[in-house]
N, C-alpha and C positions, 0 to 999 in steps of 0.2 A: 504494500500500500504506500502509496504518497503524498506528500504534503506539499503544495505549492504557496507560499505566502510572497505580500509584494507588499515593500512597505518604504516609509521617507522619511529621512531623516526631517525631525522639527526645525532643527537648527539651519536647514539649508540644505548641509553637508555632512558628511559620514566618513570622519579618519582614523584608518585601519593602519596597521602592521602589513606590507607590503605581502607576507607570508601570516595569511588573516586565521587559518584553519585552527590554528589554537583557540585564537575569543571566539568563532562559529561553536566550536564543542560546545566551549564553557556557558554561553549563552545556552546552545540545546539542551545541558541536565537542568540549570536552573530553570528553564522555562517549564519543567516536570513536574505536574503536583501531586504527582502519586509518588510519594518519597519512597516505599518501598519497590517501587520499578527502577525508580533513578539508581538506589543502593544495589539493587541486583547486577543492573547493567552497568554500572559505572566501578564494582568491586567483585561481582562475580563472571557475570555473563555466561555463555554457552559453550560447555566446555568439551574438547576432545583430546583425549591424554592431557596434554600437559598447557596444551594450545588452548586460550580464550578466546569470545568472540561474539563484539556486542551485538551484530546483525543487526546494525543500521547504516547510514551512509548520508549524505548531504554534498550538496553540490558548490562550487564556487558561486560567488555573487556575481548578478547580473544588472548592469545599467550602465549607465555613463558613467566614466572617471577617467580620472587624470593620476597619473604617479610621479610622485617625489622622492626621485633616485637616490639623491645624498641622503635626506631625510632616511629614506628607505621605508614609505608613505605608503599611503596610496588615497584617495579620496574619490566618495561618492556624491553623485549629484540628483536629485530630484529621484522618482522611482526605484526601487532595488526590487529584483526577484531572487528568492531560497527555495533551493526544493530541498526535503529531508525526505527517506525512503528506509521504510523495514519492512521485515517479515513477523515483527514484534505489530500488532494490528492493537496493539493496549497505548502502544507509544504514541503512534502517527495520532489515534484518536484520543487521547488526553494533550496534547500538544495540540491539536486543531482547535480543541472545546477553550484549552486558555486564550490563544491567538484571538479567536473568535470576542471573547470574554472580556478579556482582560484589553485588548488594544495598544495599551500606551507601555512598552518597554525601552528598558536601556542595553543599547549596546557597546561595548566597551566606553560605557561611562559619557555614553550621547543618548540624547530623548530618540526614540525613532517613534512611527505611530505606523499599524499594521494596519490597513487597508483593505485587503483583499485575503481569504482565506479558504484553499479549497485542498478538499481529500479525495483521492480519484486512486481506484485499480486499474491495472493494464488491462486492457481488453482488447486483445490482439487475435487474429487469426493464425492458423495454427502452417508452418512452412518449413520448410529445409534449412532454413538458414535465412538469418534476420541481420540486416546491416545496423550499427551501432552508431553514437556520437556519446564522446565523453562529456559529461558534464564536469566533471573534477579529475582530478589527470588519474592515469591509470598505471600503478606500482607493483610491482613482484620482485622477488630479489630474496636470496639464500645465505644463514650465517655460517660463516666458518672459523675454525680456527687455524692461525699462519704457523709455523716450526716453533714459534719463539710462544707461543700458547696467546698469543694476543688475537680478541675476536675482531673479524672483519666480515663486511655486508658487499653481498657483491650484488647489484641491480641488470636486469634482465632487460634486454633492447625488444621492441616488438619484432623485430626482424634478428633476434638468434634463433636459433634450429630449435632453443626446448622451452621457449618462449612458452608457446601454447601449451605442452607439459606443465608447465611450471603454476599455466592459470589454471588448467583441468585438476591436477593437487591442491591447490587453496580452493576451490570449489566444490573437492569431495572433504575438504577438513568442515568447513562450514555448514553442509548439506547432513554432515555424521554428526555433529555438534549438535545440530538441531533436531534432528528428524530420529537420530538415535537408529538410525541403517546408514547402508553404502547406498550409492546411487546405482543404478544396475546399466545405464547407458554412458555412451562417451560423451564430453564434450570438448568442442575445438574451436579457436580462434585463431583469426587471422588478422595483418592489416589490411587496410585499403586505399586508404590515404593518407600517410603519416609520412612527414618528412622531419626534418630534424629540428623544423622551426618549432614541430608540436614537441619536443623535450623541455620537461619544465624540471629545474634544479631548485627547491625549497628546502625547509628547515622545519620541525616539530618538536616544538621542546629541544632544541639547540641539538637537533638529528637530520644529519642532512639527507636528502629523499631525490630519487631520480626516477620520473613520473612523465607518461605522455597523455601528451591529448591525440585529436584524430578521429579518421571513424574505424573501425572495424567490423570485421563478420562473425558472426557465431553460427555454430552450425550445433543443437541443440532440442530436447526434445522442450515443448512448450513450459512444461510444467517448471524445467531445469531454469527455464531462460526467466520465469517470471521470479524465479527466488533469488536469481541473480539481479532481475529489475529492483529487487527491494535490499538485496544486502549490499549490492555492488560487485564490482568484479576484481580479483587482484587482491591485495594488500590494504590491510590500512585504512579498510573503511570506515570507523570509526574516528580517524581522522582526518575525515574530509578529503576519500579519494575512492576514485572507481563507481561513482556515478554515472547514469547514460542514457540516453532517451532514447527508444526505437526510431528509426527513419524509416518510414512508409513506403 
């Protein structure tokens, strides 16, 4: 399920952390009023072996702005739109009934006023294979340890060879966490347009993150494709990555 809010800064304007995905989180648990949802997801989540996993996701902001590079800025202007997205159907709808509700929030310590507020499921026909658009870049990447025992992260190009391996594993960890089975079908991705303008290099909590946007193709069975419409795809959805909107 997901959540699309559109909302404007009071002040005019809306100035962000150029790498905004940390205040988007923080902003998502507080706006939570069912505190024992927020404490599950936010301290335990869904778990498989040793792997957590809040199965939610949220997309970058969308409007007008400008960025303040030295600053390392960013600022909005008039309109913004957020989509948030789970397979948590308790989240999306206590988060719509506050939005709704409640109206007048702050984000990172600015008035904003929330305008518009809609909760909608995929309702898609059922196909071979579905072309994708990132809405928040899309991350995968493996830890290891180097000879000298020091951990390193190594991030995955949409064009390596185990690319798609690498997302078809984070989507059977996710699908077992939740569902408490395996998933009994493949799933495969591909890119289709991704050039290297779409590599975005950010930061989480002072962790640096190598993430693309782009479209992609999935080739999937519908049911797989809609749990991925709500948790995301990849890595790190939880903090604001691997969101995607079908293209028609």
């Amino acid at each position: 399920m997901r959540l699309t809010i559109r909302f404007r800064p009071k002040d005019g304007t809306l100035i962000l952390p150029i790498n905004y995905e940390e205040v988007l989180q923080g902003f998502l648990y507080r706006s939570i009023q069912d505190f024992d949802l927020a404490d599950f997801l936010h301290n335990v989540g869904y778990t498989k072996e040793k792997r957590r996993f809040k199965l939610f996701t949220f997309s970058r902001l969308y409007g007008t702005y400008r960025i303040h590079r030295h600053e390392k800025k960013i600022e909005f202007f008039d309109q913004v739109t957020w989509h948030v997205s789970s397979v948590v159907e308790s989240l999306i709808v206590d988060l719509g009934r506050n939005y709704v509700l409640k109206e007048h929030f702050n984000l990172n310590g600015q008035p904003i006023h929330i305008e518009e507020t809609i909760v909608k499921a995929l309702d898609i026909t059922e196909k071979h294979a579905y072309r994708i658009r990132m809405l928040s870049p899309l991350t995968v990447y493996s830890t290891y340890e180097n000879r000298y025992g020091d951990k390193r992260t190594h991030f995955f190009s949409p064009f390596d060879l185990v690319f798609s391996d690498m997302i078809e594993k984070n989507f059977c960890n996710k699908f077992q966490a939740y569902f408490q089975t395996q998933p009994t079908e493949r799933v495969k991705i591909k890119p289709i347009k991704v050039t290297e303008k779409d590599k975005v290099i950010t930061a989480f909590k002072d962790f640096r993150i190598n993430a693309w946007n782009g479209t992609y193709e999935i080739q999937a069975p519908l049911a797989y494709l809609k749990f991925m419409y709500d948790v995301g795809v990849g890595s790190k959805n939880s903090q604001g990555f691997g969101m995607f909107e079908i293209i028609e």
